[in-house]
N, C-alpha and C positions, 0 to 999 in steps of 0.2 A: 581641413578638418578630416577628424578620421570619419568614415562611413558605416565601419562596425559597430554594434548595440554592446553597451560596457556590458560588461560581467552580471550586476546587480539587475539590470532590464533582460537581460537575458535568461537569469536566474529565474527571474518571476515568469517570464516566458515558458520556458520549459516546467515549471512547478504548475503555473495553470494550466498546460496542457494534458501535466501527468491527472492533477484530479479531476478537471473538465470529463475528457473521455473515460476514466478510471469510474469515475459517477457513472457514466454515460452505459457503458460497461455492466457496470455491478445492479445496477436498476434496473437494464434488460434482462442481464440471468434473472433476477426475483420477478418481473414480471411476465415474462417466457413462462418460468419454471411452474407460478400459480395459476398462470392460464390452460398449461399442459395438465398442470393437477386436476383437475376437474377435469379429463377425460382418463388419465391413467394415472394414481395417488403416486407412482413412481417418480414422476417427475419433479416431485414437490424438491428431490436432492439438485436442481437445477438452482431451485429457488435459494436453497443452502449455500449454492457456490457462489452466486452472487452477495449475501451476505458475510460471509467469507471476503471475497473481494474490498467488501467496506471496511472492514477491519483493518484488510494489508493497506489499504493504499496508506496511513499516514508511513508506515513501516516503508514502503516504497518511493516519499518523497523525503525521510533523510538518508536512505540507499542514494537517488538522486541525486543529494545534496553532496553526499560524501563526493561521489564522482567527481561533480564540479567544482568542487573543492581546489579536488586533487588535481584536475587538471589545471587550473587555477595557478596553482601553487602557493596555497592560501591553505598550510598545512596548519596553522591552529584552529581555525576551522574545519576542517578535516580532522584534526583528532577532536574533537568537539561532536562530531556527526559521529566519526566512527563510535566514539563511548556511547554516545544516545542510542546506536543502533547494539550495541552489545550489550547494554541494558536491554532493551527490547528483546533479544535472541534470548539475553538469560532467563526474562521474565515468561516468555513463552515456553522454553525449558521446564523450567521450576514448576508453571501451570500444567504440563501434561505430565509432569513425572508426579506429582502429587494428587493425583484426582485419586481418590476411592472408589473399591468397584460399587459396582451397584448390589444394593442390598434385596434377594429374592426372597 
């Protein structure tokens, strides 16, 4: 028998690690950053980063997925991830190129 973990177990393996710690991560900057807030309001942009974070991670697990795709060689898959993630790219695009200024 082989002793290597297939692809698919492996897959889930590394996806749960990515959002395991990526939570783990992104919940500490916000709770870091609003415990800092209350001594210096500066810090509250810590708390930003981490919610930031929550955002990327799904964007970071089909970056992820694309990889193992590709190493894979499990290329329609791989073009499948890559299009989901170049939607995403465009969508973020399109969202900062279009914001209006603010009105004073």
């Amino acid at each position: 028998m082989n002793s290597a973990p297939s692809t698919p177990a492996r897959l889930d393996e590394l996806l749960a690690g990515l959002l395991r710690y990526g939570t783990w991560l992104a919940s500490a900057a916000i709770g870091l950053g609003l415990a800092l807030a209350l001594i210096e309001p500066q810090f509250m942009r810590l708390a930003s980063v981490g919610i930031v974070l929550f955002i990327l991670l799904p964007t970071a697990r089909v970056a992820l997925m694309l990889a193992i795709f590709f190493r894979a060689r499990d290329y329609r898959l791989a073009f499948v991830a890559a299009l989901v993630l170049a939607i995403i790219v465009l969508g973020l695009y399109l969202g900062a190129s279009s914001r209006t200024p603010a009105v004073s």
